[in-house]
DRENKELO-851989 format. One record per residue (C-alpha): residue in one letter; x, y negated, z. Coordinates in nm, 4 decimals. Layout:
<atoms>
+--------+----------+----------+----------+
! residu !        u !        v !        w !
+--------+----------+----------+----------+
!      A !        X !        Y !        Z !
...
+--------+----------+----------+----------+
</atoms>
This chain:
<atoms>
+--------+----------+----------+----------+
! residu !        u !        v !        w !
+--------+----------+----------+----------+
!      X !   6.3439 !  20.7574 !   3.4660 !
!      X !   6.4951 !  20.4574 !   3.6507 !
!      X !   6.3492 !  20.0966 !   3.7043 !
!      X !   6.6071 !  19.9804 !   3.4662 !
!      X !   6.5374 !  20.2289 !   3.1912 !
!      X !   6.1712 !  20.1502 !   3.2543 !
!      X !   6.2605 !  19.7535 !   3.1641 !
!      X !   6.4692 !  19.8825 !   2.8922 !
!      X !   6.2391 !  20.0789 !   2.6665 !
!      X !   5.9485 !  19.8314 !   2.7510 !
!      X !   6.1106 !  19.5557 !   2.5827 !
!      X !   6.2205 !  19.7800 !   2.2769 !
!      X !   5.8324 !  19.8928 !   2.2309 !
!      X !   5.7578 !  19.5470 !   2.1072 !
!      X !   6.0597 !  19.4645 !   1.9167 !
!      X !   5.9230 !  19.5479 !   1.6016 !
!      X !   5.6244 !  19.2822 !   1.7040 !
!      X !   5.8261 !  19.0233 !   1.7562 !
!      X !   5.9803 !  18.9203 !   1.4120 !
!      X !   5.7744 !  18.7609 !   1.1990 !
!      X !   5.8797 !  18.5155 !   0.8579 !
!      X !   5.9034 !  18.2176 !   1.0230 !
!      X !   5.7917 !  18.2300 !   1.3385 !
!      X !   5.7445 !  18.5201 !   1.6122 !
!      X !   5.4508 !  18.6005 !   1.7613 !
!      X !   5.4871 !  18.7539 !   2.1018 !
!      X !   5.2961 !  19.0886 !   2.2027 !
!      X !   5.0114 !  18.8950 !   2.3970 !
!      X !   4.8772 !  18.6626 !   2.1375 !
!      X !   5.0879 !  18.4632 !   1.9290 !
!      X !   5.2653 !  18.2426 !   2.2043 !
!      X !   5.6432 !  18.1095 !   2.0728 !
!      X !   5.8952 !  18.0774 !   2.3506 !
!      X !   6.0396 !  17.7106 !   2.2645 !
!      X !   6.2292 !  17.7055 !   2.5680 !
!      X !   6.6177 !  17.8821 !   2.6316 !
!      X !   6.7938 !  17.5478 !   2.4543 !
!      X !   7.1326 !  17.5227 !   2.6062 !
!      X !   7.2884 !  17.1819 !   2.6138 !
!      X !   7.6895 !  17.2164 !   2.6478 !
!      X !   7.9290 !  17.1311 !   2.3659 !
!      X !   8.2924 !  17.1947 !   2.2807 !
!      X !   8.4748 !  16.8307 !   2.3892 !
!      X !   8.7961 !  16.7283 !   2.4513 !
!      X !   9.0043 !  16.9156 !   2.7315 !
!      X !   8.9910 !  16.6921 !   3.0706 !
!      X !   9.2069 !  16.9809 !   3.2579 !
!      X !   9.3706 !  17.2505 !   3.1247 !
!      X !   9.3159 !  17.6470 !   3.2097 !
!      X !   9.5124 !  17.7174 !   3.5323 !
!      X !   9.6462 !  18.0428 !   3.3464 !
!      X !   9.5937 !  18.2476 !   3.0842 !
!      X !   9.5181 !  18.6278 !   3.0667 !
!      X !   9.2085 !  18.7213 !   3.2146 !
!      X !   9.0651 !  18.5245 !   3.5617 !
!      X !   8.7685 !  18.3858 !   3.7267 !
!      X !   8.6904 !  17.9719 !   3.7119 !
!      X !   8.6595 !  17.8400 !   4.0227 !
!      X !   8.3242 !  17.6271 !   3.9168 !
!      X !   7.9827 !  17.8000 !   3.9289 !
!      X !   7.8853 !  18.0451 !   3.8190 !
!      X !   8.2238 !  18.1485 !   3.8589 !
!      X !   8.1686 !  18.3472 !   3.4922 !
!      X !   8.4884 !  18.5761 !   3.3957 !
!      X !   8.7507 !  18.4321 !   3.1521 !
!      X !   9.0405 !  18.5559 !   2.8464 !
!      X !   9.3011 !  18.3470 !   2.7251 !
!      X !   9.4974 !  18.5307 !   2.5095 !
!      X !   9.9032 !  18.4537 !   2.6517 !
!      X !   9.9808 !  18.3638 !   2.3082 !
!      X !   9.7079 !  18.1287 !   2.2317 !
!      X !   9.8079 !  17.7941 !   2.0888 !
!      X !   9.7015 !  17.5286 !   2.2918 !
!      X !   9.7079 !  17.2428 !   2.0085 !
!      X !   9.5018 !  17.4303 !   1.7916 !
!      X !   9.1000 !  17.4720 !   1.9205 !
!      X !   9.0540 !  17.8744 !   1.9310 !
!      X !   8.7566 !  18.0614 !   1.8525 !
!      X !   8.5367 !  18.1613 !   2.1624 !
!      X !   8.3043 !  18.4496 !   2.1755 !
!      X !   8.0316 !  18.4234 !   2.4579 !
!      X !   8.0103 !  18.7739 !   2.5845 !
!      X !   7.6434 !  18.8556 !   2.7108 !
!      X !   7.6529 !  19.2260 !   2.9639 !
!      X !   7.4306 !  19.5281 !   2.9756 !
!      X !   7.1391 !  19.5989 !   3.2525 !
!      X !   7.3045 !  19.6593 !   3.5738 !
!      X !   7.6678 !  19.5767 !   3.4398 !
!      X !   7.8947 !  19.3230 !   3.4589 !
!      X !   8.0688 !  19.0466 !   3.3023 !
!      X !   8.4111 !  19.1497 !   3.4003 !
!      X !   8.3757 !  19.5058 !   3.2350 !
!      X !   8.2564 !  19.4169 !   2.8913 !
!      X !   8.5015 !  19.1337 !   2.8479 !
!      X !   8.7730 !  19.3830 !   2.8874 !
!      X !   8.6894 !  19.6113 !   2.6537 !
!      X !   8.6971 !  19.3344 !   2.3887 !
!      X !   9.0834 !  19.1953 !   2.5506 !
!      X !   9.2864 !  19.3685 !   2.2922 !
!      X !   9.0939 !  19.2445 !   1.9895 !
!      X !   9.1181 !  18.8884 !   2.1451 !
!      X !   9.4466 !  18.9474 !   2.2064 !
!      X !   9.5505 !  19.0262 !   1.8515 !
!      X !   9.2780 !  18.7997 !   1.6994 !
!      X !   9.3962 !  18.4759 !   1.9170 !
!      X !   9.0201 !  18.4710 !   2.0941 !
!      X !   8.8598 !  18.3121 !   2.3515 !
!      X !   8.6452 !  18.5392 !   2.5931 !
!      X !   8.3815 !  18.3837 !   2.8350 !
!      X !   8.1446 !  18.6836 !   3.0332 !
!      X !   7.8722 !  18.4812 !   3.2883 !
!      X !   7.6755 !  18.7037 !   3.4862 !
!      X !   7.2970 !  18.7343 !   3.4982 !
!      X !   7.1783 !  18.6820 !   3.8281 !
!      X !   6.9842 !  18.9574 !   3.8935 !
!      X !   7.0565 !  19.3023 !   3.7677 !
!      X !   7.0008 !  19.1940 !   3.4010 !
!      X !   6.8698 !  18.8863 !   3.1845 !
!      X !   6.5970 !  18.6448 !   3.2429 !
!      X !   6.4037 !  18.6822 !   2.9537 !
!      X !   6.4560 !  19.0768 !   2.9588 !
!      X !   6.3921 !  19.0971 !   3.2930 !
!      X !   6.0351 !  18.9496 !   3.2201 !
!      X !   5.8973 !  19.2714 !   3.0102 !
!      X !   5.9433 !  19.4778 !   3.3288 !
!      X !   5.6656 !  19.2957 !   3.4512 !
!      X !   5.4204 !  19.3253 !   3.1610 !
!      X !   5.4306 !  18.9401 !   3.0758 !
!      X !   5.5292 !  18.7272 !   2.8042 !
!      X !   5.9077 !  18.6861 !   2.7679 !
!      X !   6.0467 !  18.4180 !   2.9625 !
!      X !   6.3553 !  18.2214 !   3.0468 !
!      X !   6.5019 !  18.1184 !   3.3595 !
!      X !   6.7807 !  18.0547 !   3.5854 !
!      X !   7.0070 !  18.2423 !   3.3445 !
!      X !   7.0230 !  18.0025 !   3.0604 !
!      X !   7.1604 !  17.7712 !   3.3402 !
!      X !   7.3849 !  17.9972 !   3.4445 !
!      X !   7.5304 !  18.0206 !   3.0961 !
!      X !   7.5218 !  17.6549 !   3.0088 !
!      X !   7.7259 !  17.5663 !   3.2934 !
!      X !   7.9333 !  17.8515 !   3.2074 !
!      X !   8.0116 !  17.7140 !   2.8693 !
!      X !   8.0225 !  17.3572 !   3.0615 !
!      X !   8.3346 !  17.4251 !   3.2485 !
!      X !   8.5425 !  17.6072 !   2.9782 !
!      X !   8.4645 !  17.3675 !   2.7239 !
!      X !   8.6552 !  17.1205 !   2.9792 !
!      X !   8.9628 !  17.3215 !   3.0034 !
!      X !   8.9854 !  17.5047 !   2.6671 !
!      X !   8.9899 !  17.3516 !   2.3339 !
!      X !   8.7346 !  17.5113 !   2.1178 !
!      X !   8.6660 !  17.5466 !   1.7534 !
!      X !   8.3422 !  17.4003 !   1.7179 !
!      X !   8.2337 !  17.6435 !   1.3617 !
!      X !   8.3767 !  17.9320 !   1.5055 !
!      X !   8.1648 !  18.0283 !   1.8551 !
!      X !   7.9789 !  18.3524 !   1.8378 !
!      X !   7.7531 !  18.5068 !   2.1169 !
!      X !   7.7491 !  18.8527 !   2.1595 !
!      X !   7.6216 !  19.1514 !   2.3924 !
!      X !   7.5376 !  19.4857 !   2.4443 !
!      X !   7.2251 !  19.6101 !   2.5208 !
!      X !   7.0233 !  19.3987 !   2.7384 !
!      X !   7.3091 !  19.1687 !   2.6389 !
!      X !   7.2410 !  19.2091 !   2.3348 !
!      X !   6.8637 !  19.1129 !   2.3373 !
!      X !   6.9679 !  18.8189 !   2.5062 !
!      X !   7.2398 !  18.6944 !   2.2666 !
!      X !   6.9834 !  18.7835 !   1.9965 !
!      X !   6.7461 !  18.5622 !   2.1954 !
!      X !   6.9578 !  18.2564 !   2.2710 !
!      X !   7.1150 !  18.2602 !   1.9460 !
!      X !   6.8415 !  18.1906 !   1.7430 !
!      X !   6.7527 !  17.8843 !   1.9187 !
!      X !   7.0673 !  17.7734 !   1.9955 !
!      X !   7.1722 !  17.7563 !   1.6157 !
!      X !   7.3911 !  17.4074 !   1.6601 !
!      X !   7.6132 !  17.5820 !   1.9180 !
!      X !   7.6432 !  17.9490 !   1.7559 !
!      X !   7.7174 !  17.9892 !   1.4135 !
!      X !   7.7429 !  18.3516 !   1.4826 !
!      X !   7.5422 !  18.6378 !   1.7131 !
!      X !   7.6470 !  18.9905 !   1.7318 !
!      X !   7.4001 !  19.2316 !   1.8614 !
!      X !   7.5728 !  19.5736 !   1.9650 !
!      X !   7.1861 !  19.8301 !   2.0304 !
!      X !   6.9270 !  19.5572 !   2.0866 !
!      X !   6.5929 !  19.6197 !   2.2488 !
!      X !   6.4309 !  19.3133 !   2.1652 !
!      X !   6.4278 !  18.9586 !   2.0466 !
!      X !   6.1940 !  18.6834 !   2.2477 !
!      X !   5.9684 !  18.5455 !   1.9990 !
!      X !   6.1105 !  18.1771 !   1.8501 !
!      X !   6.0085 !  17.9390 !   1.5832 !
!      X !   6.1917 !  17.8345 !   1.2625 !
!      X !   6.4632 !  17.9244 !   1.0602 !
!      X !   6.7063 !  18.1716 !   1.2096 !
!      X !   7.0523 !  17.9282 !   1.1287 !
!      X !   7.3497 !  18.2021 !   1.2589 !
!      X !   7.4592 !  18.4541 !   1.0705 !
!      X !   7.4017 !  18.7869 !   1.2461 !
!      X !   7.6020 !  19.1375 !   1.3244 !
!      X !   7.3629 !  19.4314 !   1.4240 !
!      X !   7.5106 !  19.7664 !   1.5488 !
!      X !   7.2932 !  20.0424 !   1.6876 !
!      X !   7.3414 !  20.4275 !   1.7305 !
!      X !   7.1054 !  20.6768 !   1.5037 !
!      X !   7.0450 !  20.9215 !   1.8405 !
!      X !   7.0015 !  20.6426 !   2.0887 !
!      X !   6.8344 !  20.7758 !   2.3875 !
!      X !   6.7619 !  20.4534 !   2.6135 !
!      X !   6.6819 !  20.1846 !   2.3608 !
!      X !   6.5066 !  20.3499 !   1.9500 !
!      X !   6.7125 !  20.3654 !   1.6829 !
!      X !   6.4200 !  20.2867 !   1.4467 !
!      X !   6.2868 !  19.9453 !   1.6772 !
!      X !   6.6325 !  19.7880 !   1.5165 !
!      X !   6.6342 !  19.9366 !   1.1721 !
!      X !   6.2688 !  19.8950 !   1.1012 !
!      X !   6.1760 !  19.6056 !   1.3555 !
!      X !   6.4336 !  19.3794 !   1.4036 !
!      X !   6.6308 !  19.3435 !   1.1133 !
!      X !   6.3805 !  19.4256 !   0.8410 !
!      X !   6.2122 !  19.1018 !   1.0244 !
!      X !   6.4743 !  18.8969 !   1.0631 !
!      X !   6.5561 !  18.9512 !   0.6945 !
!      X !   6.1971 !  18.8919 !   0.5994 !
!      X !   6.2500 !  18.5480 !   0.8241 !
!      X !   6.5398 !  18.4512 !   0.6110 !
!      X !   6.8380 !  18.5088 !   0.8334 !
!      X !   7.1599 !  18.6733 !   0.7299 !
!      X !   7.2068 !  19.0053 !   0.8498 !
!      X !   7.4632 !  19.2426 !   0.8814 !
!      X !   7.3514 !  19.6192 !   0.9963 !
!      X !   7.5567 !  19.8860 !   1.0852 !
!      X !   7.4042 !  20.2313 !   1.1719 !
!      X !   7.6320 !  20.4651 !   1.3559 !
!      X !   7.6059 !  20.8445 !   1.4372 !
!      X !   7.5980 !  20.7937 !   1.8344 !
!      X !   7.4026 !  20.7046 !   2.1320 !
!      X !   7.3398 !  20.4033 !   2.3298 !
!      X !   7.7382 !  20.2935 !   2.3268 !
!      X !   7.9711 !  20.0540 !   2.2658 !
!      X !   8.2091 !  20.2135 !   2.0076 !
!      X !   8.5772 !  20.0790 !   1.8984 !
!      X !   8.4584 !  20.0819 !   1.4959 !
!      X !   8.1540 !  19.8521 !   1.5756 !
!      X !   8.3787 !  19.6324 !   1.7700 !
!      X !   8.6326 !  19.5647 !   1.5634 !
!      X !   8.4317 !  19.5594 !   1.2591 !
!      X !   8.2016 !  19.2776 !   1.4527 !
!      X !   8.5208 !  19.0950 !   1.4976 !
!      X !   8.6582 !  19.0784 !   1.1176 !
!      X !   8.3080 !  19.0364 !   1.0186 !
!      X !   8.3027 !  18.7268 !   1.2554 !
!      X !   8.6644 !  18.5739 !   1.2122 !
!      X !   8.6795 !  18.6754 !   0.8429 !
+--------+----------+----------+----------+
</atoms>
């Protein structure tokens, strides 16, 4: 089994720990993770996207960027905040998503994590309690410098991953509740433990005959939990494996816009 397989199912063994009503208790004794607050806000444009189509800004972290050709500039567009795998990449997700923002007139934004996957995920591979880091920076100022070029809809911004991504953008949604009003979780592992009422509404996908990251961690863990914790949540199962399917995607997307 790999070192990144190794992080994986680690963090997935206590995902069905982790949900509790109200608050989560974490796997080593009850400690909530306040931290993983992320300060940037849709504003008014100061200087418009160089181009549209999909690019790299300039600013750091240099995260990966869609603007749909036909988007209308006077109107503020939906954005969805695109979280990768373990060991993948920004660039690569965000283009399987191009030709639903393309039809749907979205926004894409894909930082990178700046190791092989995400802070807080990262931190199970060592046996500790799950904890944030450089990475929420990373994504703040990400969100920073396309807020200043890109008018946003402020009700519509949804954070999303899969995989590790999506144990992040499970994890950073829920406490980031006044920037997100949606998260979309394509097969999970895990959720750091948080305090409060989850606000977003929230899309779960995972694959019955997932071999890296249990089916049953999401069905019975995670959502039964997050249900129990009064959050509003969307499951669907699939007949597959650890994969990001068409279906899911676009049913994410009309679930999210619709």
């Amino acid at each position: 089994m790999r070192s990144s397989d190794i992080s994986r199912r680690t963090f997935a063994i206590g995902a069905a720990a982790l949900i509790l009503p109200g608050a989560c208790a974490s796997v080593s004794g009850g400690v909530v993770i306040s931290d993983g607050v992320l300060s940037a806000r849709p504003s008014q444009v100061t200087a418009r996207a160089p181009r549209n189509g999909v690019f790299s800004l300039d600013a750091w972290p240099q995260p990966y960027v869609f603007i749909p050709p036909n988007l209308d500039a006077t109107r503020p567009a939906p954005l969805m905040l695109l979280l990768h795998g373990g060991g993948g990449g920004g660039d690569r997700l965000m283009r399987e998503f191009v030709p639903f923002a393309t039809e749907l007139g979205v926004v894409l934004l894909a930082p990178e994590a700046e190791r092989r996957t995400w802070d807080v995920v990262r931190s199970f591979q060592y046996g500790g309690e799950p904890t944030f880091g450089g990475d929420v920076k990373r994504v703040d100022a990400s969100l920073e410098a396309l807020f200043d070029m890109v008018s946003i809809d402020p009700v519509r911004i949804a954070i999303a991953g899969m995989s590790d991504g999506a144990s992040y953008a499970l994890s950073l949604g829920l406490r980031n509740g006044a920037l997100f009003s949606h998260i979309i979780a394509f097969s999970p592992g895990g959720i750091a433990p948080f305090s409060g009422m989850p606000g977003p509404r929230i899309f779960i996908s995972h694959g019955r005959k997932d071999r890296v990251l249990p089916f049953d961690h999401t069905a019975s863990g995670m959502v039964g939990g997050l249900k129990a914790a009064g959050a509003d949540v969307t499951f669907v199962p699939f007949d597959g494996d650890h994969e990001l399917r068409r279906q899911e995607m676009r049913a994410a997307m009309t679930w999210w816009l619709g």
